[in-house]
C-alpha positions as CSV (number, residue, x, y, z in Angstrom):
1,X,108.3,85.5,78.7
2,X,109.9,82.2,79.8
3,X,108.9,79.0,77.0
4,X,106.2,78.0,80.1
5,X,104.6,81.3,81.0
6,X,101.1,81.3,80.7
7,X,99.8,83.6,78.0
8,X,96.0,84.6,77.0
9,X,96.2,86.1,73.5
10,X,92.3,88.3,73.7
11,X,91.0,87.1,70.0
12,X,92.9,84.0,68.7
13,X,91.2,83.8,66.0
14,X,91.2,87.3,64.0
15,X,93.8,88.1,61.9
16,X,96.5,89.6,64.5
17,X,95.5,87.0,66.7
18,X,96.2,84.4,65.3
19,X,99.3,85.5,63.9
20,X,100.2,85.8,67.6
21,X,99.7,82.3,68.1
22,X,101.2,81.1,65.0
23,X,104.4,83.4,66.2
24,X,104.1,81.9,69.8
25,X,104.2,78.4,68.8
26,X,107.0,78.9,66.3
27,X,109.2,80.3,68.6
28,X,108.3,77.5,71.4
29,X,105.8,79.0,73.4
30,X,103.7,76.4,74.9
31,X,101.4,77.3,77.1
32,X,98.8,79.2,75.6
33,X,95.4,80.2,76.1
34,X,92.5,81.4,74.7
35,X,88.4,81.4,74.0
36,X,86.3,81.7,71.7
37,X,83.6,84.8,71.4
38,X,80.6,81.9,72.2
39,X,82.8,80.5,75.3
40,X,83.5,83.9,76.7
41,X,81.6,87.2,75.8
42,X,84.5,89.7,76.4
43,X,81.9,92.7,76.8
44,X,80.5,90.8,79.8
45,X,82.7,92.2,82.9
46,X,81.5,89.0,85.0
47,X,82.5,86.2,82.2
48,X,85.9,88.3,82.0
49,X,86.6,88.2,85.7
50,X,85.9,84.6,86.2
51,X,88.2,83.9,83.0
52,X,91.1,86.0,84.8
53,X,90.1,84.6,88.4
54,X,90.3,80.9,87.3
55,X,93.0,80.6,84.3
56,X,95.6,83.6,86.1
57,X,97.5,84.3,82.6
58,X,101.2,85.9,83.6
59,X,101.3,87.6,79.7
60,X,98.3,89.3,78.1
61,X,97.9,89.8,74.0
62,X,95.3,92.2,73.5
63,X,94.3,91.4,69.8
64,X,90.3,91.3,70.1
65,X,88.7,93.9,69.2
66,X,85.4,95.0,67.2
67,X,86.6,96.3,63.0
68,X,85.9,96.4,60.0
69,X,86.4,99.3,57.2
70,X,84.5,102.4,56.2
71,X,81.2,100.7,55.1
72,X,81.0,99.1,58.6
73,X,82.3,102.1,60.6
74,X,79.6,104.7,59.4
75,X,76.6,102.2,59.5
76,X,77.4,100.5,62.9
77,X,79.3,103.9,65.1
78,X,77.7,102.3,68.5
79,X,78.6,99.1,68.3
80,X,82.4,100.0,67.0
81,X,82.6,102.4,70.3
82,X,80.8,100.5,72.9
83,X,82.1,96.7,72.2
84,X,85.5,98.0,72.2
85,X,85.4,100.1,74.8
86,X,84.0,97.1,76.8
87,X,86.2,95.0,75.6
88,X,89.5,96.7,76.3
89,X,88.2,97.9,79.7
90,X,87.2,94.7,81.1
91,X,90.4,93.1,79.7
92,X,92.9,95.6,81.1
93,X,90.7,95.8,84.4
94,X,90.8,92.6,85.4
95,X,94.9,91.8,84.3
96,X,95.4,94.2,87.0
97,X,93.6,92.7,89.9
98,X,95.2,89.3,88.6
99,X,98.6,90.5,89.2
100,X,99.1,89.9,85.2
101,X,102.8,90.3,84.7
102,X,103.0,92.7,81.2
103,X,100.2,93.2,78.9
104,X,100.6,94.2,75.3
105,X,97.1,96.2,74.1
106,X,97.2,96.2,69.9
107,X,95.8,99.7,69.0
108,X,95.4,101.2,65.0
109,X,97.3,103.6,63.6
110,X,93.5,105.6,62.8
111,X,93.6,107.1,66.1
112,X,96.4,109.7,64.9
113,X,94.5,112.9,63.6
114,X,93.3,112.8,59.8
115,X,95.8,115.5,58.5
116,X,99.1,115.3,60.9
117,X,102.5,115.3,59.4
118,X,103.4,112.6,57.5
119,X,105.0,109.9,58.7
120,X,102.8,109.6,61.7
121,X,104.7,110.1,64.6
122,X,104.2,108.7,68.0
123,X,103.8,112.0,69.6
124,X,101.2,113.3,67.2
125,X,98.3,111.0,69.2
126,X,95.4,113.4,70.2
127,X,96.7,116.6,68.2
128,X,94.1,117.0,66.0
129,X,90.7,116.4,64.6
130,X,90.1,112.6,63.7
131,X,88.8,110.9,60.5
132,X,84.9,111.3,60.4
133,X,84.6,107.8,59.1
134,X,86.1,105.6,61.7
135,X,85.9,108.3,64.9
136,X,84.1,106.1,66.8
137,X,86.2,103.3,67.1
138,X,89.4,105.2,66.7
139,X,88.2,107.5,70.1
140,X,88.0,103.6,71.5
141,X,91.5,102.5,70.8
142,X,93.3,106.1,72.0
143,X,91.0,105.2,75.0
144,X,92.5,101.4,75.2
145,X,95.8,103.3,74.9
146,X,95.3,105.9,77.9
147,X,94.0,103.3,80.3
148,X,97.0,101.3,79.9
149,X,99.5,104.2,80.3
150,X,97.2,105.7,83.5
151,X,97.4,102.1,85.0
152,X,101.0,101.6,84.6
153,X,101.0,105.7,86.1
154,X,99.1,104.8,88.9
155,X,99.8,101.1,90.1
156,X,103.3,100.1,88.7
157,X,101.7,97.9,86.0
158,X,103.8,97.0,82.6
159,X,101.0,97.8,80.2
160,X,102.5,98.5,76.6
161,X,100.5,100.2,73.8
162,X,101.3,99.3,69.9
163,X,100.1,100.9,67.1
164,X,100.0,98.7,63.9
165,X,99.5,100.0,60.6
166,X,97.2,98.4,58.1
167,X,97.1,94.6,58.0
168,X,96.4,91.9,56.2
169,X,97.5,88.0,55.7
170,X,95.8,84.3,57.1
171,X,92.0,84.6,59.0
172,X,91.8,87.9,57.3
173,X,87.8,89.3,56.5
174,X,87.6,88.9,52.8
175,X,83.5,90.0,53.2
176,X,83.3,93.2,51.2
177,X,80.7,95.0,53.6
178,X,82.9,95.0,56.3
179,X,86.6,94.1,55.2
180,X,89.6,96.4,54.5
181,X,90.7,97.7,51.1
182,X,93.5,94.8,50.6
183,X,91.3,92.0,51.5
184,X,88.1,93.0,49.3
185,X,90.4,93.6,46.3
186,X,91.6,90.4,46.6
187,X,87.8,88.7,46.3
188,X,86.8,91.3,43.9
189,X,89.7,90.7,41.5
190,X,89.2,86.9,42.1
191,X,85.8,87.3,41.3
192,X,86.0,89.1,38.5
193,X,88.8,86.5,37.1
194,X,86.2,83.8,37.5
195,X,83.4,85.5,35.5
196,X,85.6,87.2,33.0
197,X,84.4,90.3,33.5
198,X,85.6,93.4,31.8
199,X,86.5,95.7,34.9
200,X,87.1,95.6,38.7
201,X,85.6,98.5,40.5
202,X,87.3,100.1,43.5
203,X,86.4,102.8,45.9
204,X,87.3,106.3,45.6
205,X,90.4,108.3,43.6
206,X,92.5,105.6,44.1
207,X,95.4,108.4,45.0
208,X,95.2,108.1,48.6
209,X,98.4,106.4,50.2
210,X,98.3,103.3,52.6
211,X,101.4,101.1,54.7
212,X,100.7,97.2,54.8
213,X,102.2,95.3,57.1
214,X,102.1,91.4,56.7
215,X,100.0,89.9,59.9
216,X,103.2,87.6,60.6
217,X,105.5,90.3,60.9
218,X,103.2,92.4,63.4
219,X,103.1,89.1,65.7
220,X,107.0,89.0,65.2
221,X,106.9,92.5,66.4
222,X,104.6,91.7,69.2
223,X,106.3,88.8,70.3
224,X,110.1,91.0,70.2
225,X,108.3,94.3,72.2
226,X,106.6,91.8,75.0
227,X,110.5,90.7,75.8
228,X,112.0,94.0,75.3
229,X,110.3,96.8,75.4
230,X,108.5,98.6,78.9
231,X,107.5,102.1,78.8
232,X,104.4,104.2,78.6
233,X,104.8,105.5,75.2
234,X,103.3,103.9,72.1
235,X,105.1,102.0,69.8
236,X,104.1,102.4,65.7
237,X,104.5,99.0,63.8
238,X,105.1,99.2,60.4
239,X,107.2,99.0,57.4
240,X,107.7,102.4,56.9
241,X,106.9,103.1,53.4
242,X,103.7,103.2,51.6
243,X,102.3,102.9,48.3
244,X,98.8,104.8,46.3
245,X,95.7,102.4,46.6
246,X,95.9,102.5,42.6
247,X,99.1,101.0,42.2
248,X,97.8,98.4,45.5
249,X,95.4,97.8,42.9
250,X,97.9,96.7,40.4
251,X,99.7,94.6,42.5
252,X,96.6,92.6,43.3
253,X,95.4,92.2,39.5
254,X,98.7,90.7,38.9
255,X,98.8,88.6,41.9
256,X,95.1,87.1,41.2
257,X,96.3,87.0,37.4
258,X,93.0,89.2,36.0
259,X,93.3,90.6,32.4
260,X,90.6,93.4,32.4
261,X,90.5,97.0,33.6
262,X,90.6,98.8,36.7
263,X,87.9,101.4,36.9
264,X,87.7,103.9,39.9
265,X,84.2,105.2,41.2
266,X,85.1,108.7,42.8
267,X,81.5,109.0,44.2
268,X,82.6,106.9,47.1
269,X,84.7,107.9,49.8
270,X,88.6,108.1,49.8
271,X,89.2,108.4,53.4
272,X,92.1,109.4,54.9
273,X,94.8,111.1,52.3
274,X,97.7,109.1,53.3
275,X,98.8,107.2,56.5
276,X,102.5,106.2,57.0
277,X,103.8,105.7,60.1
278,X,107.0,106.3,61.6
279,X,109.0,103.6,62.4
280,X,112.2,104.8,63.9
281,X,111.7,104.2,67.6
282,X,110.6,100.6,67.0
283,X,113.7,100.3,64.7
284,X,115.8,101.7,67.4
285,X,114.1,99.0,69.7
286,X,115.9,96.5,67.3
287,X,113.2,94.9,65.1
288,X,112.2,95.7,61.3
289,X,109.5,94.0,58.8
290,X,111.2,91.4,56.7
291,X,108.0,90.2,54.4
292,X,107.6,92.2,51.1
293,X,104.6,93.3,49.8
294,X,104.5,91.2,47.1
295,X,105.6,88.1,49.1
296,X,103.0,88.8,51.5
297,X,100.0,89.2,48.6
298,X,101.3,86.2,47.4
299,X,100.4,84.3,50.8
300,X,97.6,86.1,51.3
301,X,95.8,85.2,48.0
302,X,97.0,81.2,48.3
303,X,95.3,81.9,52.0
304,X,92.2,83.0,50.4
305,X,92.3,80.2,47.7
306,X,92.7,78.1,50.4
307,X,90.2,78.5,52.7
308,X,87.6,81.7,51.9
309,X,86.3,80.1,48.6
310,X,83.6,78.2,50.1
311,X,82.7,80.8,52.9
312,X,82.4,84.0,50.4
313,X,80.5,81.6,47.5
């Protein structure tokens, strides 16, 4: 990507996108582009077209995406499969008969099976039964994945797939019916600061292992594999190390500064048992996560203080 190209980064405003654009403009980028859900539905294969027909983007950052966490995965299975699903296809669909120079699709790491080898390979994708609770949407992203590498298979495209661990940082979704574990500990143990109460509840064992990438670092990866990487295997981004859910828990209560007790309700689900992904090939690609988990909570909570307070209140 020349400082000039045109880029379209697909959902500028969730938390990878806008990383993406954060990462873009730090580095010089200047001409970027991008719409909002109300300016352009991205399930509707007409809007898309036009979009793609009238702005001709050379570089394509596939970031939007329907997600949310357990809660919102088994109560809303149709809408995870099918908005995706439209999404990506329409995207990847029109890039090609727009002679869009390299596209980068942003997968998750949940399409790998529930109980391969740990770390999570590359190779392991679609070697196994997947993880009841996010199925749906997971099925979408191998799909996203699979179109791009039978594109690239059958008209010469440059269509990368990456597969990002869990995330978190800025313009992350702090509401706990549909956020992620890091992000609804964060309001829970802020909440539970502000009305002195006794204990923070959280989901599950709290034994179950989870990676956390800082959103910053994935656009930093994002940014590197656009400029350097073409190929149709998947690339995993990560840190490559992991940590229990309990002692994320921890972590948090200190960052947020609550005094009272952590109590775990094993009635609720635990999800997968541990997901850490292998990060040799991108390592080998020359790039490696430089924000520390602490460092990152840190930002993340001041983000929250910031500017969730009045939306979650």
């Amino acid at each position: 990507m020349k400082n000039d190209s045109k880029i379209y980064v697909a959902g500028h405003r969730g938390l990878v996108g806008s990383a993406i654009v954060r990462k873009l403009e730090e580095k010089g980028y200047t001409n970027l582009v991008y719409r909002t859900s109300k300016e352009l539905d991205l399930r509707d294969k007409n809007a898309v077209d036009s979009f793609f027909a009238e702005e001709k983007p050379e570089f394509v950052y596939l970031a939007a995406a329907k997600v949310g966490g357990i809660v919102a995965n088994n109560e809303y299975p149709a809408d995870f499969i099918r908005d995706n699903l439209l999404i990506q296809t329409n995207i990847i669909d029109a890039s090609y008969r727009n002679d869009v120079e390299k596209l980068l699709f942003l997968g998750s790491t949940c399409i790998y099976p529930k109980m391969a080898p740990q770390p999570l390979k590359e190779e392991y994708l679609l070697t196994g039964l997947l993880e009841p609770t996010n199925e749906p949407y997971a099925i979408a992203k191998s799909a996203g994945s699979k179109m791009c590498e039978s594109y690239n298979r059958q008209y010469g495209t440059q269509y990368i797939s990456v597969m990002p661990t869990n995330l978190y940082g800025e313009n992350d979704n702090f509401d706990l019916h549909s956020s992620h574990v890091l992000p609804a500990l964060i309001r829970k143990f802020h909440e539970a600061k502000e009305t002195n109460s006794p204990f923070v509840e959280v989901w599950g064992t709290g034994t179950p292992r989870r990676e956390f990438l800082y959103a910053d670092d994935l656009a930093d990866a994002s940014i590197y594999l656009m400029n350097n990487y073409s190929g149709n295997e998947i690339v995993n981004i990560g840190v490559g190390n992991d940590l229990p859910i309990k002692e994320l828990a921890e972590k948090i209560k200190e960052v947020v500064g609550f005094t009272g007790n952590i109590q775990f309700d094993t009635t609720k689900p635990d999800g997968t048992p541990r997901k850490l992904v292998d990060v040799t090939k991108l390592n080998s690609l020359g790039w490696k996560a430089t924000t520390s988990l602490e460092e990152g909570l840190q930002k993340a909570y001041q983000w929250f203080l910031d500017n969730q307070l009045t939306k979650v209140n």
